[in-house]
C-alpha positions as CSV (number, residue, x, y, z in Angstrom):
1,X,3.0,4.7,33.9
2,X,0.5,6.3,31.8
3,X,-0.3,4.0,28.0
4,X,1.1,5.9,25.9
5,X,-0.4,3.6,22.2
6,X,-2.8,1.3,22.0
7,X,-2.8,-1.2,18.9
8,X,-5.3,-2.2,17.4
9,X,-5.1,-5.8,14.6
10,X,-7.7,-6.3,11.9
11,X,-8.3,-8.7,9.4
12,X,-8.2,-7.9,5.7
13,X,-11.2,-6.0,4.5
14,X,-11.6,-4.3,8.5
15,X,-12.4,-0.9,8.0
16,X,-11.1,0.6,11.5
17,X,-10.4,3.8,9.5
18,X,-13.5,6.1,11.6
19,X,-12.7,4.6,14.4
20,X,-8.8,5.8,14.5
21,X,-10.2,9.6,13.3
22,X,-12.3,9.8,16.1
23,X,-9.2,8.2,18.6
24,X,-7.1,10.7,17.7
25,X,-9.4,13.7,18.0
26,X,-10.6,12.7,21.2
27,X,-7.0,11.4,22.5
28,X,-4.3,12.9,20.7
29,X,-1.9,12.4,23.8
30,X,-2.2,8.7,23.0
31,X,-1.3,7.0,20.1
32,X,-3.2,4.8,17.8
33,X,-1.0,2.0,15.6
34,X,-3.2,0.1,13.3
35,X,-1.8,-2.9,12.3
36,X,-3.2,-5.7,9.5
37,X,-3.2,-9.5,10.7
38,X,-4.0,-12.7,8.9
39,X,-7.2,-13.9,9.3
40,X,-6.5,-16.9,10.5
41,X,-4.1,-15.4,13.3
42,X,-5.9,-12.7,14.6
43,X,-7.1,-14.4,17.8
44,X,-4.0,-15.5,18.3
45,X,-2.0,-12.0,17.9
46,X,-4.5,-10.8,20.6
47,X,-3.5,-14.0,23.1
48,X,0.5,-13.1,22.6
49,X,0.1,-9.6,22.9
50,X,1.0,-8.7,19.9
51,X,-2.1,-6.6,19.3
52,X,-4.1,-4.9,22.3
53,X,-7.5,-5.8,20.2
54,X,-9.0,-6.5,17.2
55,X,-11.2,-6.4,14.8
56,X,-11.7,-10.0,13.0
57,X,-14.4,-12.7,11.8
58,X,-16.5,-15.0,13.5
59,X,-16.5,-17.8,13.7
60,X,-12.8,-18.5,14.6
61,X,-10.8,-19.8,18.5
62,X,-11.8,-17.3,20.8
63,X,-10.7,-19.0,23.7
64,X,-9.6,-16.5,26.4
65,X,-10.6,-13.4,24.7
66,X,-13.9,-11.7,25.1
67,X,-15.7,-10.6,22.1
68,X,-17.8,-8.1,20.8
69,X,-20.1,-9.0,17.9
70,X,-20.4,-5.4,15.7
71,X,-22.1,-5.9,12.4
72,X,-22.9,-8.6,9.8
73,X,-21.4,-8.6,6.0
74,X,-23.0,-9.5,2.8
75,X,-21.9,-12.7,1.3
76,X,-20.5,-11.8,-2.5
77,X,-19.6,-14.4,-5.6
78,X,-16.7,-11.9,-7.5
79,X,-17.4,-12.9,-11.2
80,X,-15.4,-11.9,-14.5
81,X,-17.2,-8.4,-15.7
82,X,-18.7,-10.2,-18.4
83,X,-19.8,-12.7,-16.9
84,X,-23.6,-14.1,-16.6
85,X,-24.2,-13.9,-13.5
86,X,-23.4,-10.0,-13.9
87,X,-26.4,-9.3,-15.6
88,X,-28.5,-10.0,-12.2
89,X,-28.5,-7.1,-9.1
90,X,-28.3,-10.2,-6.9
91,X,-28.1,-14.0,-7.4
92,X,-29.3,-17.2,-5.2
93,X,-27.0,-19.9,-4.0
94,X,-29.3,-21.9,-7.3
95,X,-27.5,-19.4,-9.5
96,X,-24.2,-20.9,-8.1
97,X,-25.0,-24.9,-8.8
98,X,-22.4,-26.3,-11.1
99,X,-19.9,-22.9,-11.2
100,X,-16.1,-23.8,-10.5
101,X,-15.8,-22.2,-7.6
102,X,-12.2,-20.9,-5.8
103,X,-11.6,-21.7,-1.9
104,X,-8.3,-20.2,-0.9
105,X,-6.6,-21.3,1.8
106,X,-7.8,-18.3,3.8
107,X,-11.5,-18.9,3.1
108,X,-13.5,-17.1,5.6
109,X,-16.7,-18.1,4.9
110,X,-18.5,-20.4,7.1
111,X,-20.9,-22.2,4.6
112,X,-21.7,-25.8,4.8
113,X,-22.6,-27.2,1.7
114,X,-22.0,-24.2,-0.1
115,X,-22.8,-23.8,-3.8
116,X,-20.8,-24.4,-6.7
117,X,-18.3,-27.1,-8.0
118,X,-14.7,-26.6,-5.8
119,X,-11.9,-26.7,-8.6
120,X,-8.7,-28.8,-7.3
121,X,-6.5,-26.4,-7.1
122,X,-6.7,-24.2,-3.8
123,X,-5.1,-21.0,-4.2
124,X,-2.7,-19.9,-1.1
125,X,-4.9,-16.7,-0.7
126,X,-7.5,-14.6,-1.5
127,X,-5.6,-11.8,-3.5
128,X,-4.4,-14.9,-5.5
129,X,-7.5,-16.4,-5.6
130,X,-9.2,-13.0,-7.0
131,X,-6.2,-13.5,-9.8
132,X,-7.7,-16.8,-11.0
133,X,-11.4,-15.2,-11.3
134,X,-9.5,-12.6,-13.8
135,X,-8.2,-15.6,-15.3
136,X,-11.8,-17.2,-15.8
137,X,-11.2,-19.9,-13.6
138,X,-14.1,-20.1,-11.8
139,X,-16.4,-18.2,-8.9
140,X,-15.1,-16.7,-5.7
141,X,-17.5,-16.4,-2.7
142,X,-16.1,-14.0,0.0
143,X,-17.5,-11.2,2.3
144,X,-18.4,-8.1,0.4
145,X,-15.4,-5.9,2.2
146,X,-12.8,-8.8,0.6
147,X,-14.6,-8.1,-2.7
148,X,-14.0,-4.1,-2.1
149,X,-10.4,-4.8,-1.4
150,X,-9.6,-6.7,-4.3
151,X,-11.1,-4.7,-6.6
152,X,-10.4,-4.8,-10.5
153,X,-11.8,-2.8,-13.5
154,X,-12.3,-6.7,-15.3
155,X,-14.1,-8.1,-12.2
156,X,-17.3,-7.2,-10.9
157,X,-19.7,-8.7,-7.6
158,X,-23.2,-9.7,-6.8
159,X,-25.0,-10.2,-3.4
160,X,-25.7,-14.2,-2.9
161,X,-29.3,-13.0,-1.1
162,X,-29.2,-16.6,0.7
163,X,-25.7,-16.8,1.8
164,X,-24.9,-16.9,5.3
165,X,-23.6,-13.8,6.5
166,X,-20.4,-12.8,7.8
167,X,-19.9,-12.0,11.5
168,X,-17.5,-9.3,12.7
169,X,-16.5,-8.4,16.2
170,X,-13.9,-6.6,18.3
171,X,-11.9,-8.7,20.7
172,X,-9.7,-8.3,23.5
173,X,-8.1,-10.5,26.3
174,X,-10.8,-11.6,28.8
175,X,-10.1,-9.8,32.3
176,X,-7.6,-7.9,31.4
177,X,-8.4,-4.2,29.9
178,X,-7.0,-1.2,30.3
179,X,-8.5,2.7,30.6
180,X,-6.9,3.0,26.6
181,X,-8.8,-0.1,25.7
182,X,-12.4,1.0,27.8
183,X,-12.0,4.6,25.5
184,X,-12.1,3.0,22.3
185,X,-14.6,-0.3,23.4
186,X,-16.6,3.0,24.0
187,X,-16.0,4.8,20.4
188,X,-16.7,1.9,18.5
189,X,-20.3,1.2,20.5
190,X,-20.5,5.4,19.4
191,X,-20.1,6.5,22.6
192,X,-20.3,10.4,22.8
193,X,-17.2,12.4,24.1
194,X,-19.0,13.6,27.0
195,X,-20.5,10.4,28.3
196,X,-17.3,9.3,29.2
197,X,-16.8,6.3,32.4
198,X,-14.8,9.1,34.3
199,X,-17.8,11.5,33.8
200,X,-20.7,9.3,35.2
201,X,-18.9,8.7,38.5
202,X,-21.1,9.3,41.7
203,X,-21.1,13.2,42.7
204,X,-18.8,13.9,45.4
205,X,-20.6,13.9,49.0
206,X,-22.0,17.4,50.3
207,X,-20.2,19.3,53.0
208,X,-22.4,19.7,56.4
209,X,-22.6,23.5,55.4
210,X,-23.4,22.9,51.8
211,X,-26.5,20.4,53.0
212,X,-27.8,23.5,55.8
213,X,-27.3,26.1,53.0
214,X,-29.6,23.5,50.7
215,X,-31.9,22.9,53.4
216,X,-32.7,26.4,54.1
217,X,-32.8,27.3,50.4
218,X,-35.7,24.9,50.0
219,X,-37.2,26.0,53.2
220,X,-37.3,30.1,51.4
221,X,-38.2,28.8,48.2
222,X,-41.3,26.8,50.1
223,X,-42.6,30.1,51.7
224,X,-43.0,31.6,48.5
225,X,-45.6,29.9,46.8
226,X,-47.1,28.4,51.0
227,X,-50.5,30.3,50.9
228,X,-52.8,30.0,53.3
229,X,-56.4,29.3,53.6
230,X,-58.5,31.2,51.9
231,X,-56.0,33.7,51.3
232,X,-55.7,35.6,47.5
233,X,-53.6,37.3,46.0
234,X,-52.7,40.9,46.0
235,X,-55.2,43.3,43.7
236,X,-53.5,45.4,41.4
């Protein structure tokens, strides 16, 4: 029976929207459900089939899936507006040495040894984490999208130029995808419409007239330009 949607996970701060525009213009028979997972579950929605793919973070338990690495993020400290660090287009990790710093318990940064003086208290997520930077509690260091998501008029950001950055891929269950899944593993490596899988099959195998009529169509076309020794062309 013919898939009928496809479902597509992604972590906060995924932005699948281009991708889903472009799904349903070239698919509209098919639909698209985009649905937002934890960041710390995404693998496994994929693995229980609650998800067909998705777009997450490296690194995290990829066991059993097959992944796609698509693009890198900046790594961000979100700072009170008025804070010091603000007055700088970018800051080093240096810039960071001694700052209370917030981890929630979603952290999704992979930084070992990572700048900044941890407070005690680790905030159950990164909305609420965002909440205690308002507050002046201390530093948050996330990927820039996290930073665009939370957003607020009293909180600004600043590229850390030295951080490590932030992987994100697609992933899917190893061995197992469907046509629905090829389309839109094609879309998001910008696959054009008409370069489609079903379009580069082999061409069909000639009929024993259609190879004659080719044969003697090369043959006439041949005898046109075939001159022969020392002949020249027709004077005017």
């Amino acid at each position: 029976m013919p898939q009928t949607s496809l479902t597509l996970g992604y972590v906060p701060g995924g932005t699948p929207a281009k991708w889903a525009r472009i799904w349903a213009e070239r698919h509209p028979d098919i639909r698209l459900e985009l649905r937002t997972v934890p960041a710390a579950c995404a693998a496994d929605e994929i693995r229980a089939g609650t998800v067909d793919l998705a777009l997450l973070r490296l690194p995290t338990d990829t066991a059993g899936l097959a992944v796609i690495p698509l693009y890198e993020e900046n790594t961000v400290a979100v700072v009170p507006a008025d804070h010091v660090l603000s007055a700088a287009d970018e800051i080093t990790a240096a810039d960071l040495i001694g700052e209370p710093t917030l981890v929630p318990l979603d952290d999704v940064v992979e930084w070992a040894g990572a700048p900044g003086a941890p407070v005690d208290h680790r905030p159950e997520n990164t909305e609420s984490a965002v909440e205690l930077v308002a507050a002046g509690v201390g530093a948050l260091i996330v990927p820039q999208s996290l930073a665009r998501l939370h957003h607020r008029k009293d909180l600004t950001y600043r590229p850390i130029v030295d951080a490590p950055r932030c992987q994100v891929a697609l992933a899917l269950p190893e061995g197992s995808q469907s046509e629905s899944v090829e389309e839109f593993i094609g879309i998001v490596r910008g696959r054009k419409p008409g370069s489609s899988r079903a379009q580069t099959q082999p061409m069909p195998k000639r009929t024993a007239r259609e190879k004659t009529l080719a044969k003697q169509a090369a043959r006439a076309a041949a005898g046109k330009v075939a001159r022969k020794p020392g002949h020249k062309g027709r004077g005017r």
